[in-house]
N, C-alpha and C positions, 0 to 999 in steps of 0.2 A: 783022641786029642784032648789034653788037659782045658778045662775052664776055671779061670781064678775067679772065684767070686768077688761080689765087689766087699762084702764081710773081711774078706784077709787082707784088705789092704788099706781100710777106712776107720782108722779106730774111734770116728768119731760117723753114725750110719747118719746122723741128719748134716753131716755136713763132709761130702765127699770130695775132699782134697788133702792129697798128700806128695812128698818129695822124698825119690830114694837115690841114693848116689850109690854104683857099684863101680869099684876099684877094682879094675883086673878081672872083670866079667867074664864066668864062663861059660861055653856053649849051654844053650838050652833049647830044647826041643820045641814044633809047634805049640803052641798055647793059644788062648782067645780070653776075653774079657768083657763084660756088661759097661763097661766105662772106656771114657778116652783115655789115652797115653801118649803123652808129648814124650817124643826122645832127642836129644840132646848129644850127640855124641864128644868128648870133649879131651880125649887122648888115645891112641891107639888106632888096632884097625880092626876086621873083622867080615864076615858075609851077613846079610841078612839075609834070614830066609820066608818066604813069603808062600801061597799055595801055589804060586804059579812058578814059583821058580826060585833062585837064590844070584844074590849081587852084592859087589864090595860096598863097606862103610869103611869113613876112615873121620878122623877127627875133624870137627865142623860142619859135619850133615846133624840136619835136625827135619825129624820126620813127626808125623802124625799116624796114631794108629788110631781108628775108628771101633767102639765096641766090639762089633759083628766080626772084624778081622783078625786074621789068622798070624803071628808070626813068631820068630823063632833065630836066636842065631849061632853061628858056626866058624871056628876057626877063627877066636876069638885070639889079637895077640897085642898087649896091655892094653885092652880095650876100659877105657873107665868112661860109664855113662852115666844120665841124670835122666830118672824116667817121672815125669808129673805126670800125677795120676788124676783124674777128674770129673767129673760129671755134669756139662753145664746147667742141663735143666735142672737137676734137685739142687744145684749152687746157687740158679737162678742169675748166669753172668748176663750182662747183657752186650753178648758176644756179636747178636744182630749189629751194632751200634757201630761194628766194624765191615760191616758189608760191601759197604762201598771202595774199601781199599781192595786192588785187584789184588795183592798178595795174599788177602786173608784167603779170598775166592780158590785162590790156587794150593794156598798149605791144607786146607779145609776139607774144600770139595773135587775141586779139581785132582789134584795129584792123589786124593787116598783114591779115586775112583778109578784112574789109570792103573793103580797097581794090580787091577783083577783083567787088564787086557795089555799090559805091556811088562815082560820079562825084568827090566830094568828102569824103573820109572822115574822120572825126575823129581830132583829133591834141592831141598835148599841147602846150600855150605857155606857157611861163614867163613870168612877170613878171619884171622889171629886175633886180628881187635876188635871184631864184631863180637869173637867167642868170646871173646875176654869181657867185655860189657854183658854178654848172656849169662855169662857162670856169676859176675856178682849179682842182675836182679835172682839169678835162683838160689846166691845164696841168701841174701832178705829173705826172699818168701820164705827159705828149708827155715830161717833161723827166726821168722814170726809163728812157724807151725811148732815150734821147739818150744819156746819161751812162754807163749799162749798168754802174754799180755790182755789186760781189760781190752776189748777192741781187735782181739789179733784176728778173728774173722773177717772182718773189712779192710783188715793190713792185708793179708794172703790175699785175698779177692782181687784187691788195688794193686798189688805187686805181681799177681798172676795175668793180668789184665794189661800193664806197662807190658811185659816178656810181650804177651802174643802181639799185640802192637808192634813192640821193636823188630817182632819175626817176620810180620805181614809188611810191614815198610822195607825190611832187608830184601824180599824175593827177590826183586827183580831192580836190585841195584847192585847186588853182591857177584857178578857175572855170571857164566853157567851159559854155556848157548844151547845145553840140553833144555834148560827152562824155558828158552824165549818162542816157541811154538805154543806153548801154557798161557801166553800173557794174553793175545787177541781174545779167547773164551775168557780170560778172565776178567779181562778190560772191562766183556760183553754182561756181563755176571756182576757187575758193579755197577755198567748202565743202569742194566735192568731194576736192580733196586733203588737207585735214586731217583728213577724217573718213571717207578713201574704204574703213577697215578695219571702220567700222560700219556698222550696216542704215539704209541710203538707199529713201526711197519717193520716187515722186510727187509724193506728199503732202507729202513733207516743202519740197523742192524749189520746190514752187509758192504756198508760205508763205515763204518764203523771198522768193519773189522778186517776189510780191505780185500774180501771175498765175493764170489759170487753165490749165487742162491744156492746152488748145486753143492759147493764146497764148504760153505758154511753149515747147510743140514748136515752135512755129513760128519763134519769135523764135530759141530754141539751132539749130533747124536749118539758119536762116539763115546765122548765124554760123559755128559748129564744124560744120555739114555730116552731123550726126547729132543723133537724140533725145537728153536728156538721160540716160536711163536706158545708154542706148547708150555714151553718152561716159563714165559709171563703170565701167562693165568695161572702158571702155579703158585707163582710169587702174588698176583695180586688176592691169590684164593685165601693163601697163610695170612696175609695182612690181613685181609677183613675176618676173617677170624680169631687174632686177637683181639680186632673193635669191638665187634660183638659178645668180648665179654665184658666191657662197660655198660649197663645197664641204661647208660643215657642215650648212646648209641643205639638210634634206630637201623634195621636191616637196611633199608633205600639207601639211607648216609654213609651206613658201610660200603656198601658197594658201590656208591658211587665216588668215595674217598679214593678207592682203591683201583681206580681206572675202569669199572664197569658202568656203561651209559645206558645200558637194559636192564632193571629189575630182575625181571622175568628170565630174563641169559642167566644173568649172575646166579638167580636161585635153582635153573638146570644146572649150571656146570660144577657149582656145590656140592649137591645132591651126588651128581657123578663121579665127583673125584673126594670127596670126604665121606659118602654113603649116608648120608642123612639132609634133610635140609635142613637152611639158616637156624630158622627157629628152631629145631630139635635141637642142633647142636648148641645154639642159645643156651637152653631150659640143661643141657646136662654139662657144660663147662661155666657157666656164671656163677658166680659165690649165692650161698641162701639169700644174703642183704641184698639192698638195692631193688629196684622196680624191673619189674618182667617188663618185656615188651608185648 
C-alpha cells in the first residue's frame, strides 16, 4: 500500500497546510498518509474505500481521515472533491479550543474511530447551502494559500479554523439519523473536557447520557476503546501535562488543576500511562528558559 509523504504535499515543510481541488476524481487505490485530510465532497458520487470495507459518497459528505488511516476510492462518477491537507500539531491550531463542541468530538474522534469497526460509518452531509457556505470558506483559505499575502499564515489558520467550526456546529443539526447514536458519546466527550477539573462519577455520566452502567461501558468502549471513567484521567493526565510545561507551574498545582486530589495518585497514574514521571517528563518537554522545578 502506497504512503504519501507529507514532503509531496507541503511545499512549504514548517508549515503544513495545503488545498487541492480535483474535478472528476479518478479511482485510486488504498493509500495512507503521516497527516490529516479533510474531504469535502462537493459534486458527484462515488465509493469509498476503507480497510474494512467500501460505501457510497455522494456530494455533501465531508469526512476526516486521520494520518494512520487507510483510504482509497472507487467508481468515481463526476466526483469533484476538496482534500485539506494538515497537520495540527506542527501548525500548532488550537483545535483543543473546540472540545467542547460535541460535533468536533464526533468528525474528530468519534467517527474516524468507527470506521475500523463499522462497515459503513457515519458521516456528516451537508445540505446545498451548508455546502455552499463550505466551498466559499475553502475557497479563502485555497485563495490565501495562492496569493501568500504578508500575514497569509494566519489568514489560512483563521479561515481553516472558521471551516472546522462551521463543520463541528453542522453535525448534528444537518439531520442524518445514522448520526444521532454518535451524539450521547459525544455529548459525553465534551462533558468531559469542560468539567474534567471537577468530581465526575458514573453516575453522573450515565444521566447524562440517558444510559445504564452496563450500556454505557459498553457503548464508550466500543468507541474510545476504554471505560468511560478511564477515559477522564486520560483527559485529566493530557491537561496537566501541558501545565507542566510552564515552569511556574508546580506538579501539586498541576494536578490538582486538573481534577487529581492525591499527589501521590496523580504521580502513579502518570508514571503509568505516559511511562515516566511528572518531573521527567517536566525536564524533557519544558523549553531550556524558564525555572526547573
Amino acid at each position: 500500500m502506497k504512503t504519501i509523504p507529507a514532503k509531496a504535499v507541503f511545499s512549504d515543510p514548517r508549515f503544513p497546510l495545503a488545498v487541492r481541488r480535483h474535478d472528476s476524481h479518478e479511482p485510486t487505490e488504498l493509500h495512507s498518509h503521516d497527516f490529516h485530510e479533510l474531504v469535502v465532497i462537493l459534486a458527484g458520487r462515488g465509493r469509498h474505500l476503507t480497510e474494512r470495507g467500501d460505501y457510497p459518497i455522494t456530494a455533501g459528505d465531508v469526512f476526516l481521515i486521520r494520518g494512520e488511516m487507510a483510504h482509497g476510492y472507487a467508481d468515481t462518477k463526476g466526483m469533484t472533491l476538496v482534500n485539506i491537507f494538515f497537520d495540527p500539531r506542527r501548525l500548532r491550531l488550537p483545535i483543543q479550543a473546540m472540545a467542547e463542541v460535541p460535533g468536533y468530538q464526533a468528525l474528530f474522534r468519534v467517527e474516524p474511530r468507527l470506521r475500523h469497526v463499522r462497515r459503513i460509518p457515519p458521516r456528516l452531509h451537508l445540505p446545498p447551502h451548508d455546502l455552499a457556505r463550505a466551498a466559499a470558506m475553502i475557497a479563502e483559505l485555497s485563495s490565501e494559500l495562492e496569493k501568500r499575502n504578508p500575514g497569509y499564515r494566519f489568514a489560512t489558520m483563521a479561515e481553516l479554523m472558521r471551516l472546522l467550526l462551521f463543520l463541528a456546529r453542522r453535525y448534528f443539526r444537518s439531520g442524518g439519523s445514522e448520526r444521532q447514536p454518535l451524539q450521547p458519546i459525544s455529548e459525553l466527550l465534551s462533558y468531559i473536557e469542560a468539567h474534567y477539573p471537577d468530581r465526575i462519577t458514573l453516575a453522573d455520566l450515565c444521566r447524562r447520557a440517558g444510559m445504564s452502567n452496563a450500556t454505557l461501558n459498553r457503548a464508550f468502549h466500543a468507541i474510545m476503546g476504554c471505560p468511560p471513567l478511564e477515559h477522564v484521567i486520560r483527559v485529566r493526565l493530557a491537561h496537566a501535562a501541558e501545565l507542566l510545561r510552564q515552569p511556574s507551574i508546580r506538579i501539586t498545582e498541576a494536578a490538582f488543576e486538573c481534577g487529581f486530589s492525591d499527589a501521590n495518585y496523580f504521580a502513579r497514574q502518570f508514571r503509568c500511562r505516559m511511562g515516566m514521571s511528572p518531573r521527567a517528563w517536566r525536564q524533557l518537554h519544558q523549553s531550556s528558559s524558564g525555572r526547573r522545578p
